[in-house]
C-alpha positions as CSV (number, residue, x, y, z in Angstrom):
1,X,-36.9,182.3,-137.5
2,X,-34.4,180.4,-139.2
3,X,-34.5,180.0,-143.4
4,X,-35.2,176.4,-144.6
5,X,-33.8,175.5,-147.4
6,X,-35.7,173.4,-149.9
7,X,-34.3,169.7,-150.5
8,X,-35.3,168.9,-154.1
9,X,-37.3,165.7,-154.2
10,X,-36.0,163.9,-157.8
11,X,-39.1,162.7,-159.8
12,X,-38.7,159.3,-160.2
13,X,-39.4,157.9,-163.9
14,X,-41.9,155.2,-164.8
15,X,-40.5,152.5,-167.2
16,X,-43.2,150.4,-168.1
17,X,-43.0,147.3,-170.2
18,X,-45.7,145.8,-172.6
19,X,-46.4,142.9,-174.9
20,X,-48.4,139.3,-174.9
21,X,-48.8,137.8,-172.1
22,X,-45.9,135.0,-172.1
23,X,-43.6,137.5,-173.8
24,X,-41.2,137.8,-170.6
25,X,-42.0,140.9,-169.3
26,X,-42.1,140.1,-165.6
27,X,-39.1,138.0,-165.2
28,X,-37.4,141.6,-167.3
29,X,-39.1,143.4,-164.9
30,X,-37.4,141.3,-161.9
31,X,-33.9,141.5,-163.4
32,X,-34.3,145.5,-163.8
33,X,-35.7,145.4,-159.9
34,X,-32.7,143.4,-159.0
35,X,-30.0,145.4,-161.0
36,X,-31.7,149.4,-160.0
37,X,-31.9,148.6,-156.3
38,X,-27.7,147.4,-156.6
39,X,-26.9,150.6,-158.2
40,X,-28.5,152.6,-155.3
41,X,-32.2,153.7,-156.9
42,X,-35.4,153.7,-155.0
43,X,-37.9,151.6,-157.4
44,X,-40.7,149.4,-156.9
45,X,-42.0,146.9,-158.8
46,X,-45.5,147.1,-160.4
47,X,-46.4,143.5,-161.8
48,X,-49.9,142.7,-163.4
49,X,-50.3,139.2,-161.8
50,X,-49.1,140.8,-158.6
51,X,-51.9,143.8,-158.8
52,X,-54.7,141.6,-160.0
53,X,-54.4,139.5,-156.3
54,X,-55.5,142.7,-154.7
55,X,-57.8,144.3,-157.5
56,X,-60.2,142.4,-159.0
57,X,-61.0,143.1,-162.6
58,X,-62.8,140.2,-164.2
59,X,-63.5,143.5,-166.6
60,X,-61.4,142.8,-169.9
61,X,-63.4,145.0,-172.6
62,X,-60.8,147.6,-173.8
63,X,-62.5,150.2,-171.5
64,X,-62.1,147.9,-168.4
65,X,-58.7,147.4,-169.4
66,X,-58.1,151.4,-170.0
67,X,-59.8,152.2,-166.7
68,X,-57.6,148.9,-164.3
69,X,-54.1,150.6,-166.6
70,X,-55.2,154.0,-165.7
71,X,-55.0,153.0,-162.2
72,X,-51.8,151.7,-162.5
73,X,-50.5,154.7,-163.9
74,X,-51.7,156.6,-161.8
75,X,-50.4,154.6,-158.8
76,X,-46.4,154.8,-160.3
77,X,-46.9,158.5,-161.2
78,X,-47.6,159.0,-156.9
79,X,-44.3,156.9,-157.0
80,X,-42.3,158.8,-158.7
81,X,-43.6,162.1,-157.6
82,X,-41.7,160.9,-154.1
83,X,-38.7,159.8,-156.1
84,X,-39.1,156.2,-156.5
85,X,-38.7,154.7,-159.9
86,X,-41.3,152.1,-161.3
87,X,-40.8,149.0,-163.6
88,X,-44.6,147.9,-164.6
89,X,-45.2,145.1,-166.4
90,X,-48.9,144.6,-167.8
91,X,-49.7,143.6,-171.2
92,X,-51.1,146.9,-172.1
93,X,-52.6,145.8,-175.7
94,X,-54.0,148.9,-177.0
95,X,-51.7,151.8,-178.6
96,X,-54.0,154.5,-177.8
97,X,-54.2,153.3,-173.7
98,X,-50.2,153.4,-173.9
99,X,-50.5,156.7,-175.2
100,X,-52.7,158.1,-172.6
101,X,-50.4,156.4,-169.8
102,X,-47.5,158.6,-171.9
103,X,-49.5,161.6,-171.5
104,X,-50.5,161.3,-167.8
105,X,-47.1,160.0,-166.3
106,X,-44.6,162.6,-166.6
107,X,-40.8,160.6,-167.1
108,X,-43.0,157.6,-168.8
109,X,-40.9,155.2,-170.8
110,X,-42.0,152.5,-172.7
111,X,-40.0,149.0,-173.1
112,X,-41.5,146.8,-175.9
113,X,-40.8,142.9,-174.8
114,X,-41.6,141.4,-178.6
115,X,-42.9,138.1,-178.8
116,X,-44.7,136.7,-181.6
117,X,-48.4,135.0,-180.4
118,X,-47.3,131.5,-182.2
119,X,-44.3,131.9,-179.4
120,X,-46.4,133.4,-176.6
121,X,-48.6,130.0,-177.4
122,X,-46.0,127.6,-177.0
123,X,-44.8,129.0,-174.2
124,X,-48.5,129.7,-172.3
125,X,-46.9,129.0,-168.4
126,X,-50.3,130.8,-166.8
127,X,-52.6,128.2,-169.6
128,X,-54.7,131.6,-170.7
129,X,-54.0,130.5,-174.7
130,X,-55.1,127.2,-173.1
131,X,-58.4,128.7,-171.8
132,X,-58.8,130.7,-174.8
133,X,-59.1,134.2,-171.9
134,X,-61.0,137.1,-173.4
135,X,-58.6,139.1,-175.2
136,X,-55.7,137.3,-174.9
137,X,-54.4,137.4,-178.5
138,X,-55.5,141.4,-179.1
139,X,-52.1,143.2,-178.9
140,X,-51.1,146.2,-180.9
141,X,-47.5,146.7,-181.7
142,X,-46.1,150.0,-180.1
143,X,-45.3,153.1,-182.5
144,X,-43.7,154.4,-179.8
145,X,-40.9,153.0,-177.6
146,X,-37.6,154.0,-176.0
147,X,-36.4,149.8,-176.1
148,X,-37.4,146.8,-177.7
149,X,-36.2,143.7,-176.9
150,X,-37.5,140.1,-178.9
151,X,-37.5,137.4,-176.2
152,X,-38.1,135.0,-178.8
153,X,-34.3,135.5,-180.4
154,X,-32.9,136.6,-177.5
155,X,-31.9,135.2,-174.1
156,X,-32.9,136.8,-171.1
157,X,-29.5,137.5,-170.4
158,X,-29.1,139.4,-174.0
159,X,-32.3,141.6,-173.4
160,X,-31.6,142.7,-169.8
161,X,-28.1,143.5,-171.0
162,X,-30.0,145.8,-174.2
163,X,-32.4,147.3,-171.1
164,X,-29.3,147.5,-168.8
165,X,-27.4,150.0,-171.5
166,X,-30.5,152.1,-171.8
167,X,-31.3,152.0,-167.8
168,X,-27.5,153.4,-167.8
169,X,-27.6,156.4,-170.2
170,X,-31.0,157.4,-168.8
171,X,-30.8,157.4,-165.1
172,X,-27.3,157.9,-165.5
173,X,-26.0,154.7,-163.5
174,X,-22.8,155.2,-162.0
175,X,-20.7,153.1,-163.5
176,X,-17.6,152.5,-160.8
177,X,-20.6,150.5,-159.0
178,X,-19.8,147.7,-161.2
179,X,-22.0,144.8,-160.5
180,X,-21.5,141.9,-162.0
181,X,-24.5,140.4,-164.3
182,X,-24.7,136.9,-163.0
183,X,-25.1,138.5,-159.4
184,X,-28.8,140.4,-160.8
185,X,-29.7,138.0,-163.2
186,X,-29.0,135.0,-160.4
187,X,-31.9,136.4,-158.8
188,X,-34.3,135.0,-161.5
């Protein structure tokens, strides 16, 4: 009988960005998608629009929430545990959910896309403001996070480029892969 040797699987991490709805998160989310899978990673996209198609959850009390977000994190943490990386972008209002999500997902890091609500308003591209949706102006500010980007000062290009820098000194990015930005954020 021959030995096997053991190939270690890499635990993929879970980067998951929160704020209002309207703040930007999912065209971040996109550009990080776009800019991982050039440098090589395995990583899939978890988008709250996207998830909602296929689970209902008309549920927005803060336990319906906790219990759709739980879900989610538990779905990225099977991810990563077979090496892929997730980006997942859901508003996420509530500090203590965030906290929980931080608790149960191993290499959980948190990306804060700040937005003020008078912005998030003006901007309201999906009409929930509009609509008045349950919940949509509870958010809590994170205590926690490893970024934070304002979409409201920034451009795009300036917070993918703050969430690029981190991206590099966490996952290590090699950086003689030099891809150009306009050829990831083209992709938008």
């Amino acid at each position: 009988m021959k030995n096997r040797i053991a190939i270690p699987n890499p635990t993929g991490y879970t980067f998951w960005l929160t704020g209002r709805s309207g703040a930007g998160k999912t065209t971040l989310g996109e550009g990080m998608l776009v800019y991982l899978r050039q440098h090589g990673f395995k990583v899939q996209l978890l988008d709250g629009d996207f998830i909602r198609e296929f689970v209902s959850n008309p549920d927005f009390s803060k336990e319906g929430r906790e219990r759709h977000l739980m879900y989610v994190g538990l779905a990225s943490k099977l991810l990563n545990d077979n090496g892929v990386n997730t980006i997942c972008t859901f508003v996420s209002p509530y500090e203590d959910i965030r906290l929980k999500l931080r608790m149960a997902v191993p290499k959980f890091r948190l990306i804060y896309v700040r937005c003020s609500l008078d912005e998030t308003k003006r901007r309201d591209v999906k009409g929930l403001y509009a609509r008045n949706t349950k919940g949509i102006e509870t958010f809590e500010e994170p205590l926690i996070s490893e970024v934070t980007v304002d979409t409201e000062i920034e451009t795009v290009s300036e917070s993918l480029s703050q969430i690029r820098q981190y991206l590099n000194r966490e996952l290590v990015v090699d950086d003689t892969v030099m891809v150009p930005e306009e050829t990831w954020l083209k992709s938008l």
